[in-house]
C-alpha positions in Angstrom: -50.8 47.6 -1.1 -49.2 46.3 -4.2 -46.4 47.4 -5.8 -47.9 49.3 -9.4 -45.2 47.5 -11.8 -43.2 50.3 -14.3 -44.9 49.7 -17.6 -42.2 51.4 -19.1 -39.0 53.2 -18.5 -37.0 55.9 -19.5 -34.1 55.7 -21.1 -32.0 56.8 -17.8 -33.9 53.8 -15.9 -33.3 51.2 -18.7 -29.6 52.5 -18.5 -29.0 52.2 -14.8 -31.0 49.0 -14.6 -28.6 47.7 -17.4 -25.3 48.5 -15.9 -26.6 47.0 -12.3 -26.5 43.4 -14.0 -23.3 43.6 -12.5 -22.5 45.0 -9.2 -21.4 48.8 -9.1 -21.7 51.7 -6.7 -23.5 54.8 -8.7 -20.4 56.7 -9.6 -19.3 53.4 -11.6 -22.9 53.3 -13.1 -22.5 57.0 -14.8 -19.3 56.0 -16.3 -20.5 53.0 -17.1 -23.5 54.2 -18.9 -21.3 57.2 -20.6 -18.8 54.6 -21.7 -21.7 51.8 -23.3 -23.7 54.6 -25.0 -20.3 56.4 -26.1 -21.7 59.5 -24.2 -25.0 60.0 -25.6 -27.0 59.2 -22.1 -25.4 61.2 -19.0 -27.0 60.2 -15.9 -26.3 63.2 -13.4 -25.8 62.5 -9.3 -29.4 64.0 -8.4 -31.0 61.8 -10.9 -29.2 58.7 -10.5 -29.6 58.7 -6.8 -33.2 59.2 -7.2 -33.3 56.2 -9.4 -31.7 54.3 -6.9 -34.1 55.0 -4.1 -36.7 54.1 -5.9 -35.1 51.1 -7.1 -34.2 50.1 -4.0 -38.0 50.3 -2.3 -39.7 48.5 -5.1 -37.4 45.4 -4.7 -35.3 45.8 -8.5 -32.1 46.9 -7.0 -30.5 45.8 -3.5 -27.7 47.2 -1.6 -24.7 44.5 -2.2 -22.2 46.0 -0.2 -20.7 49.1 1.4 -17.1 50.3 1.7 -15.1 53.3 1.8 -18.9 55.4 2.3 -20.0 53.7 -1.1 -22.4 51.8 -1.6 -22.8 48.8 -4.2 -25.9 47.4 -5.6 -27.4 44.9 -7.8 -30.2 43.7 -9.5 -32.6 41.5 -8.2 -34.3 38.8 -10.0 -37.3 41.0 -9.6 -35.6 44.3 -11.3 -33.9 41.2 -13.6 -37.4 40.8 -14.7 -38.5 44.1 -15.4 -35.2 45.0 -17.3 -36.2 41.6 -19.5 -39.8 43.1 -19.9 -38.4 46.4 -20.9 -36.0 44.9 -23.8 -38.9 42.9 -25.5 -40.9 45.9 -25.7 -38.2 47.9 -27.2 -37.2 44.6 -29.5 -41.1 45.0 -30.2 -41.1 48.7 -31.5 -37.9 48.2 -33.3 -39.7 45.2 -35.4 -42.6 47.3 -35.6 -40.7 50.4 -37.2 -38.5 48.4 -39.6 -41.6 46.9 -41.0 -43.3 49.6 -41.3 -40.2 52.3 -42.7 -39.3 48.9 -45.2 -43.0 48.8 -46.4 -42.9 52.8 -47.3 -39.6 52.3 -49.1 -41.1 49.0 -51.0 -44.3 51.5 -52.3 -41.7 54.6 -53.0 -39.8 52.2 -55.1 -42.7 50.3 -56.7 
């Protein structure tokens, strides 16, 4: 049975998906994600490991090493992929509001 791709993902996803473009073990990926958002997304232990099951058995993260009972993943070119799909749909929306908001300031104004 095939795998049903993520169409989207939350903001907690995009963020661990993000900081596994380097290698980490999950206590580096909340302060990671803490530290790049500057605090605004927390990722807390139940959640992240969840995310990293899942990760795990549908092929976008793989276990890159264990030492010292932690355990260090990465992205694969699959979950590289899906990362990439996610940021053009955001980029998308983005375009999508700033031409919309700029043609409601262009009629407010006109």
């Amino acid at each position: 049975m095939a795998r049903k791709k993520l169409d989207t993902l939350t903001e907690q996803m995009y963020y661990v998906l993000l900081s596994l473009t380097k290698e980490r073990h999950g206590y580096g990926i909340m302060q990671y994600v803490s530290e790049l958002t500057g605090g605004r997304v927390a990722i807390g232990a139940g959640t992240l490991y969840a995310l990293l099951a899942r990760f795990e058995k549908e092929g976008l993260i793989q276990l890159a090493a264990e030492e010292e009972n932690r355990k260090r993943y990465r992205l694969t070119d699959e979950g590289r992929k899906v990362l990439e799909e996610e940021f053009d749909r955001l980029r998308r929306q983005m375009a999508d509001g700033e031409r919309v908001l700029r043609e409601e300031d262009g009629h407010e104004n006109g």
